[in-house]
VOGU-3710 file (C-alpha; in Angstrom, 3 decimals, decimal comma):
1> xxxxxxxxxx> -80,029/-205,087/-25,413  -81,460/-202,503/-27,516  -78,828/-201,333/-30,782  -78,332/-198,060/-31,467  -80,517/-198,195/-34,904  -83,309/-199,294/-33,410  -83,205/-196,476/-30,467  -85,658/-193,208/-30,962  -82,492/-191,033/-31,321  -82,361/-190,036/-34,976
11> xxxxxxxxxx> -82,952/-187,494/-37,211  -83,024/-186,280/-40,590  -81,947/-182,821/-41,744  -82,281/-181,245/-45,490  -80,934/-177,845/-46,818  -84,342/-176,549/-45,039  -83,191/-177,740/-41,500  -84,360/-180,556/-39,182  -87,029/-182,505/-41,116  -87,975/-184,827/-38,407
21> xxxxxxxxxx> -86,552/-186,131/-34,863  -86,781/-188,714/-32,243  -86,724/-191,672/-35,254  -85,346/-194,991/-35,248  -82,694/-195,226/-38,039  -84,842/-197,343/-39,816  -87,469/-194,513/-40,020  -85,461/-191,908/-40,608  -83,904/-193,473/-43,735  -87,223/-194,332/-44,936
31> xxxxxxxxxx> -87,847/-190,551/-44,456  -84,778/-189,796/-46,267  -86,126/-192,300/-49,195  -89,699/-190,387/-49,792  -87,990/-186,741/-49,495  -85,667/-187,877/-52,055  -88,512/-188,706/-53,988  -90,132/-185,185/-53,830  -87,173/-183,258/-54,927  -85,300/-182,281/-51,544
41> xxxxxxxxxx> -81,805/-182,162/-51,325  -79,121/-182,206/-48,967  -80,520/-185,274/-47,151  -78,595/-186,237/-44,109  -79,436/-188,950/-40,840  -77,794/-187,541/-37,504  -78,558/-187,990/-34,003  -80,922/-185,921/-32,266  -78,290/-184,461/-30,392  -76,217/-183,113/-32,752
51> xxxxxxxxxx> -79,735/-181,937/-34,278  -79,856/-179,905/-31,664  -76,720/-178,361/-31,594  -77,227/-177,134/-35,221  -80,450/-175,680/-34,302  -78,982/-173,860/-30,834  -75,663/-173,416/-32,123  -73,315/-171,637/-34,292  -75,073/-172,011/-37,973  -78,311/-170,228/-36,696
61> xxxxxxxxxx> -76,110/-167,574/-34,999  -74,066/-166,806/-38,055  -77,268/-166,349/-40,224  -78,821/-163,865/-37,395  -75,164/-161,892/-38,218  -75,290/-161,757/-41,417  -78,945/-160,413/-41,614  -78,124/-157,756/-39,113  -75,071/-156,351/-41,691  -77,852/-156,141/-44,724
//
């Protein structure tokens, strides 16, 4: 049986958005290691789903509001 870790089902976000998906754990924190490197900030591994949920879900929608009111 396959862990969780070691399943394609990661990925890694930054205060720019979703970085990378569909990693093993192991990859994504080695992605997490070398952005760190470069500067970027706000570094975090989550699953892919909840990935998507940021991406399709309320923090993209509130941004779309707020540019509308400028």
């Amino acid at each position: 049986m396959t862990s969780e870790l070691e399943m394609k089902q990661w990925s890694v976000i930054s205060e720019r958005g979703c970085e990378a998906s569909a990693l093993t754990y192991e990859e994504a924190r080695r992605l997490v290691h070398r952005l760190g490197g470069e500067g970027r900030h706000g570094l975090c591994i989550i699953t892919d789903e909840a990935a998507s949920r940021m991406t399709t879900g309320g923090l993209n929608k509130k941004s779309e509001v707020n540019l509308d009111r400028t």
